[in-house]
Every structure is written in structure tokens, then in C-alpha cells.
N, C-alpha and C positions, 0 to 999 in steps of 0.2 A: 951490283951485289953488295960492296961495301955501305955505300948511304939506309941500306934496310937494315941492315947488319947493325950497323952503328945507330940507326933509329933504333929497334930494338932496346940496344944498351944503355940509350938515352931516358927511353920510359921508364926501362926495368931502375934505373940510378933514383930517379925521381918516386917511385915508388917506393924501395927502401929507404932514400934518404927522411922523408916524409914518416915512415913508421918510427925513425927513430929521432929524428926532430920533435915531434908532435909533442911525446914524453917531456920532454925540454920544455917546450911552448906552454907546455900546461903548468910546467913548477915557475915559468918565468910571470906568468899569469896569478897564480894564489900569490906569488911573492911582493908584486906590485898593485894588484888591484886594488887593494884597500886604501889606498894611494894616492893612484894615480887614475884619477877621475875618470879621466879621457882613454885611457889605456895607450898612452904614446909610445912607453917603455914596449909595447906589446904588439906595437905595427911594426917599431926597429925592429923586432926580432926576425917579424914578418919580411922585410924589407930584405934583411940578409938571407933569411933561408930562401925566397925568391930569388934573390941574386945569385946564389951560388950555381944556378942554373945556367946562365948566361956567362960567368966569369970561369966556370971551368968548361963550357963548349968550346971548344976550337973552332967550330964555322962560324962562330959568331963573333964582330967585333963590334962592340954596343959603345954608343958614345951620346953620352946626356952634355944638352949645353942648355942653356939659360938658366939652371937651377937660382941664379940670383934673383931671380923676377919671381920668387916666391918667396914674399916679405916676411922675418919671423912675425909671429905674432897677430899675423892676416888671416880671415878664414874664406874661402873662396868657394865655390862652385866651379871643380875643375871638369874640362868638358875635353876629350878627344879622341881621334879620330882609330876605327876598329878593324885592322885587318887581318888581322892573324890570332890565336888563340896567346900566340907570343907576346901581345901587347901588354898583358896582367903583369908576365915575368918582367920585362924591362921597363915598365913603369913603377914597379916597385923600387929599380935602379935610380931613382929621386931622392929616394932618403928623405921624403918631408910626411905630415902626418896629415892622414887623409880616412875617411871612410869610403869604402866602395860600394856602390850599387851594382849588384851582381844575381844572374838569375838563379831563383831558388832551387836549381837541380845542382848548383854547385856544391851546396851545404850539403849535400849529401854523402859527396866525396869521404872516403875515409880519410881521415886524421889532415887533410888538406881543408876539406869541408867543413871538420870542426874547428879546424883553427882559426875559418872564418869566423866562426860561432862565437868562440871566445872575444875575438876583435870586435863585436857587432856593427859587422858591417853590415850593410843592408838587404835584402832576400827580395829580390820582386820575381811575380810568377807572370811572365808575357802573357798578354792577354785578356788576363783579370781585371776589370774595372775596378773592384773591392783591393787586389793586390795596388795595383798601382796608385790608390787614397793612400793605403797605409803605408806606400813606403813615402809619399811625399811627405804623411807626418813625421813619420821617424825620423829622414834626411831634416827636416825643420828641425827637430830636438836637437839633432847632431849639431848643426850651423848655430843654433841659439848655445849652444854649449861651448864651441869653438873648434868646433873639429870640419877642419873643411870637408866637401863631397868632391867623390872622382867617380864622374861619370860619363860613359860613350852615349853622344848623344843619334848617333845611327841607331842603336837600339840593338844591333846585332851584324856580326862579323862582316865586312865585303865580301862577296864571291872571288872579284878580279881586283880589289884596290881601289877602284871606283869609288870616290866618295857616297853614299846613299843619302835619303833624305833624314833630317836631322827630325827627332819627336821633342816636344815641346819641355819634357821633365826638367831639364837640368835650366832652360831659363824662368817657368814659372817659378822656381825654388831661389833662385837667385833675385829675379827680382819682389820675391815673397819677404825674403830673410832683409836685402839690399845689403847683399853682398856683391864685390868684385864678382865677372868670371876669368876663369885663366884660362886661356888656350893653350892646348897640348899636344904638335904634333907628332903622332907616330908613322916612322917610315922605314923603308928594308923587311918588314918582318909579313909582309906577303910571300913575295918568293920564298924567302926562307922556311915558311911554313903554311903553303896554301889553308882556304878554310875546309877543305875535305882532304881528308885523307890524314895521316898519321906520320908519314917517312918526311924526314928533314931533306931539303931541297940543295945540299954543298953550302959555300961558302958567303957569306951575305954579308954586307954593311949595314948596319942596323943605328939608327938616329934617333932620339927623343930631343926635340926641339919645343920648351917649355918660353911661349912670347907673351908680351907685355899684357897684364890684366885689362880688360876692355873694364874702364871704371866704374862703380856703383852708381854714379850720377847718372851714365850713359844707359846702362844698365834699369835703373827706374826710372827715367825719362822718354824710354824708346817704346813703343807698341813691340806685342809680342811677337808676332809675326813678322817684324821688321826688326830685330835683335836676330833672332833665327836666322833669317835671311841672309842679314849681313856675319855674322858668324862663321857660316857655312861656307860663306861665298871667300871669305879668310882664309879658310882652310883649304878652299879649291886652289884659291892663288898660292899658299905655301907650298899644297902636292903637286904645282906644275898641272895643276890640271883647270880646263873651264867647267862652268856649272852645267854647260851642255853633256862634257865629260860624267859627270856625275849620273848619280841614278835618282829618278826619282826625287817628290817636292816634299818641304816639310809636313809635318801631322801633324796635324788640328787637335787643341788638345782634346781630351774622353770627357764625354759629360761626365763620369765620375770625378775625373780633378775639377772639372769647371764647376762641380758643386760643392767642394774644399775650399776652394777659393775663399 
């Protein structure tokens, strides 16, 4: 009875906290945009109003290690791994500056949705051939501009933790722009927050493990399909798990990107 109880309390905090953040976000916004090109000042804020999620949970003990392998002044195509809806809050806990490719029913969200808005982060509608051209170009603006991309390249939440097959976005972008990618992985935050359902599952150890960039050289040197591959198969060996473990093979990219290209 307590964990529904306490789920409950959990939503309802992040709902008002969020109405009354928003206000904020938007004077921190007019203040700095004119500015600050990239809108950095305006992911930090992001970054802490996400965090406060995780740093005043008590079931939760969140612990970021590698942040040093995210060089100043690098811009990357960050790629990882999706299993809980938790993985947005404690990637925020990096504290570096990043764009997110996030599905466009997020934006919708009150005063969380638009604060994506204001960040312009990125909006793809799954599914879409037309959706998914257009965010590849904007994610290119981004990188040409210097703001790296953070994207799951599952494409959408595990059921069980299960790695899934990885879709081809965040390496065609990478090696489009010939940038670094960064490996990012996320672990604890299944149990902690299955992908169904809403009640918080007790007490969880919660991990972000940020590893060494797989280089641009290696990066536009590699066949698509065999970047993907070996990526994935990264991530399998960091989750303890095989690829047989996993679900499912990567995806082919959409003739709409293959005619972006």
C-alpha cells in the first residue's frame, strides 16, 4: 500500500513542481536567448529541474561515472540504451549540453512539453517517413552548430531490459555530420520503474555509465550496418547480457532517410 501511496506523491510533486518551474524556465529563456545561441544556459536549468527528481527520491540512489569522457568543446551523437521512462530524469544528471530527440507527443505535455519547446529539442513522430527526414535535418543543424544529439537508439522503451534492436538514426547522423559517437549506458532504472504501469517499484541502484567515444575516424570508416552492429553488441557486453539476450536485429534505414542522404 505504501509504494502506490508514495507513487501517487511522486506524480502529484512533479506536476506542481513543473507548473511552478515552467514560469522560471521561461524568464531564464527571454533572459539568455538573445545570447546564448545554443541555449546551454537553458538545458542547465533543464538539467537541475530534471534532477531534482531523482536527488529528492529516496528509492533512488543515482550514480553518473565517466562524465570525463565527455570532452569540453566536443559535439557527439550521444546514443543509449532505454528502459524505463526514468532514463530522460537521470540523464539529465550529466550536466553536459545536449539536444534530445524525443517523440513528439512529449511536447505536448504541459509546461514539461514546452520547456522542451523552448530548448529545441527535437520532436519525431514514430512512424513518419516525412517525421523522421525532418528531424534528421534539424538533428544536422544542431551538430553543425555545436550542440551535440542524445538519442536512444532502440527507438522506444524495453518491455523487460532486454536490449532491442538498434534503428539506424543516431549513426546515419554521426557519420553524416563525422562526429564522435558516445556510448551511454543506462542501468537500474527498469526495475525501478517498469515500462507499464506508473507505481515506483522500492528501492533501486540506479547507474549512468558514460564510455569512451567510438572515434569519428572509426565512425566514417565503418559500413553502416557494421557500426550498428558493433555498437549494440557494446552495449550488450556492458548490460551483462548476449546479443542472443537481446531482442530483435537492427533497422534498415526508411527510404525516406536513404533519400536525405
Amino acid at each position: 500500500m505504501l509504494l502506490p501511496v508514495f507513487s501517487l506523491a511522486f506524480w502529484g510533486f512533479i506536476v506542481v513542481s513543473s507548473a511552478v518551474l515552467f514560469p522560471v524556465a521561461l524568464v531564464v529563456w527571454a533572459l539568455t536567448a538573445p545570447f546564448d545561441r545554443r541555449l546551454r544556459l537553458q538545458h542547465l536549468f533543464t538539467c537541475f529541474w530534471a534532477s531534482l527528481y531523482s536527488w529528492l527520491n529516496p528509492l533512488w540512489r543515482v550514480r553518473v561515472d565517466g562524465r570525463e569522457h565527455v570532452r569540453p568543446g566536443r559535439t557527439y551523437v550521444m546514443v543509449a540504451n532505454h528502459q524505463s521512462f526514468l532514463d530522460i530524469l537521470v540523464l539529465f544528471r550529466l550536466f553536459r549540453h545536449f539536444k534530445w530527440v524525443s517523440k513528439a507527443e512529449m511536447f505536448r505535455i504541459p509546461a514539461i512539453g514546452w520547456n522542451m519547446a523552448l530548448n529545441r529539442y527535437v520532436k519525431l513522430r514514430r512512424g513518419s517517413p516525412e517525421s523522421i527526414a525532418r528531424m534528421m535535418d534539424v538533428c544536422a543543424r544542431h551538430l553543425a552548430d555545436g550542440s551535440s544529439i542524445m538519442i536512444f537508439p532502440e527507438g522506444t522503451r524495453s518491455p523487460d531490459g532486454r536490449l532491442k534492436g538498434f534503428k539506424h538514426g543516431a549513426f546515419t547522423l554521426a557519420q553524416r555530420a563525422r562526429v564522435p559517437l558516445l556510448p551511454i549506458v543506462v542501468e537500474g532504472t527498469a526495475p525501478a520503474l517498469p515500462k507499464h504501469g506508473f507505481v515506483l517499484r522500492g528501492r533501486h541502484a540506479i547507474r549512468i555509465r558514460v564510455l569512451p567515444e567510438i572515434p569519428v575516424e572509426h565512425v566514417v570508416a565503418t559500413p553502416l550496418d557494421t557500426l550498428m552492429g558493433e555498437t549494440r553488441a557494446l552495449f550488450a557486453r556492458e548490460l551483462g547480457q548476449t546479443l542472443d539476450d537481446a531482442v530483435g536485429a537492427p533497422a534498415a534505414p526508411p527510404e525516406a532517410a536513404r533519400r536525405s542522404s
